[in-house]
C-alpha positions in Angstrom: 0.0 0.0 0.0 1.2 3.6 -1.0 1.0 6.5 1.3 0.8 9.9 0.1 0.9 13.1 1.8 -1.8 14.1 4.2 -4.2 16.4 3.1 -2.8 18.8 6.1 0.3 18.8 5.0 -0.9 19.5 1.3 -2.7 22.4 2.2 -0.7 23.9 4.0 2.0 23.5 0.9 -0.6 25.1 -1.4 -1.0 28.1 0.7 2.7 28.7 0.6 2.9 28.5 -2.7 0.2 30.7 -3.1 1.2 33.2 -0.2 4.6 33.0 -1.6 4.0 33.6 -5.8 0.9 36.8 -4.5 4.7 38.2 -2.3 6.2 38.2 -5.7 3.3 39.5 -8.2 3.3 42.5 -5.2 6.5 43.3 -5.0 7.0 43.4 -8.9 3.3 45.4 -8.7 4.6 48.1 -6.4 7.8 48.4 -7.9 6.7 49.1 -11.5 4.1 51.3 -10.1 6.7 53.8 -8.3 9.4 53.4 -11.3 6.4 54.6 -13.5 5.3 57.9 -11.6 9.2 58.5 -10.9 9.5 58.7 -14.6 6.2 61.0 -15.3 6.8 63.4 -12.4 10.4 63.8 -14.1 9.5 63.8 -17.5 6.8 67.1 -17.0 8.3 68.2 -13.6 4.9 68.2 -12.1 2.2 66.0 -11.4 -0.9 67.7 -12.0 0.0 68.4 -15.7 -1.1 64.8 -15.7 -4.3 65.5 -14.9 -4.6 69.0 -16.9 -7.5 68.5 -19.7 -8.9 71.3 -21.9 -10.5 71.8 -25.5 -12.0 74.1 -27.8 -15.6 74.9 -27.2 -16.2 77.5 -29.9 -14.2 79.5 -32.3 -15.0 82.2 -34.7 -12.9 84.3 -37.2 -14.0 87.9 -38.3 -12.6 88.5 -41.6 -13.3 92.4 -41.5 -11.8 92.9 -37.9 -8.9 90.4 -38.3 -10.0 89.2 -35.3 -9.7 85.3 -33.6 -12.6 84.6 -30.9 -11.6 81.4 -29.4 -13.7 79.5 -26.2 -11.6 77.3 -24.8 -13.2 74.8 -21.8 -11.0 73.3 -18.7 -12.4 70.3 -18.4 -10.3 69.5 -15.2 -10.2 71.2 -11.8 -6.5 72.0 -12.6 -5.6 76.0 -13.7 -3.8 76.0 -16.5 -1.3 79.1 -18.1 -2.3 79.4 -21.7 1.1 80.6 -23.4 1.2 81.0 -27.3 -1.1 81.0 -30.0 0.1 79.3 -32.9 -1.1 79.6 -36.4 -0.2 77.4 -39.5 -0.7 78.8 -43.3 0.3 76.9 -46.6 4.0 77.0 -47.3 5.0 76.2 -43.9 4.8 79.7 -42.9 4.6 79.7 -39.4 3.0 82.3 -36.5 3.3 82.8 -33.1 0.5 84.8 -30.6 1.1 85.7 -27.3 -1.9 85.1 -25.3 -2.6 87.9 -22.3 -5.2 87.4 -20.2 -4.0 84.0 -20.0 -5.2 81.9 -16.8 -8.1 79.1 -17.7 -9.7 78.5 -14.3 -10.3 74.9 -13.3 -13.6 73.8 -14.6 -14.6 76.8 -16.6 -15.0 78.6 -20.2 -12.8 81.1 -21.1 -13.2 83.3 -24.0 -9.8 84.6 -25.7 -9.8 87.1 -28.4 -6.3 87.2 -31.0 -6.2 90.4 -33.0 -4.0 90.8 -35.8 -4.7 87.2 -37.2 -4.4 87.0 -41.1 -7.1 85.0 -42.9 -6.9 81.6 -44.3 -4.5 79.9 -41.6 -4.8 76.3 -41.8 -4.6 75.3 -38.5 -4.0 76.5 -35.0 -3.0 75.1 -32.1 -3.5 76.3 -28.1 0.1 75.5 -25.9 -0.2 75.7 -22.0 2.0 75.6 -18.9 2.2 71.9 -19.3 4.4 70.8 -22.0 1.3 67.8 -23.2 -1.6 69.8 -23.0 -2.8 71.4 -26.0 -5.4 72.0 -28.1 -5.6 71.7 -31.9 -8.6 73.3 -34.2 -8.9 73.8 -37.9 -9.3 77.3 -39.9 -13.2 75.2 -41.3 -13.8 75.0 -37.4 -13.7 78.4 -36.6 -15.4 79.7 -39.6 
């Protein structure tokens, strides 16, 4: 007659294992979770650009005043610094706007008006404080 091992003494074995492989899948867990945030917070210098969210609401272009109208919505609680306006036209010609007045609340609409904006720019684009966070719109969307 052949004896195996008590079933005791196999449980017990299978919660080791268990108990044992879950230490391992932790560990590895919690390490590649802290090498990954180490990596973002150094890669924008600051978390809550992580979080930063924003888009174009509305745009409209006055061909007699020269003049950009842009709403532009936060969709996070997170302020954001909106920096340069730029604009792209055929030929690669390329132009930069300063935007004053430039704080987008957390959670809010913000109208911004660019004067001085020649017609027929193919596409714009919105840059912030946080080097990710941007918004893109086409001269057909604002027309």
């Amino acid at each position: 007659m052949r004896k195996g091992i008590s079933p005791l003494v196999a449980a017990v074995i299978l919660i080791a294992a268990t108990m044992s492989i879950a230490g391992i899948l932790s560990y590895w867990a919690t390490s590649f979770v802290r090498t990954r945030l180490t990596s973002a917070e150094n890669a924008t210098g600051d978390t809550t650009c992580l979080a930063a969210q924003f888009r174009l609401y509305s745009g409209n272009y006055d061909n007699v005043t020269e003049e950009l109208i842009l709403i532009l919505e936060n969709q996070r609680s997170i302020d954001l610094e909106l920096r340069e306006l730029y604009l792209f036209y055929s030929g690669n010609d390329l132009r930069s706007k300063t935007i004053t007045d430039n704080i987008l609340l957390g959670n809010r609409l913000k109208s911004i008006n660019i004067t001085e904006v020649d017609d027929n720019f193919e596409r714009g684009v919105v840059k912030t404080n946080c080097p990710d966070v941007s918004v893109e719109f086409t001269y057909d969307q604002v027309t």
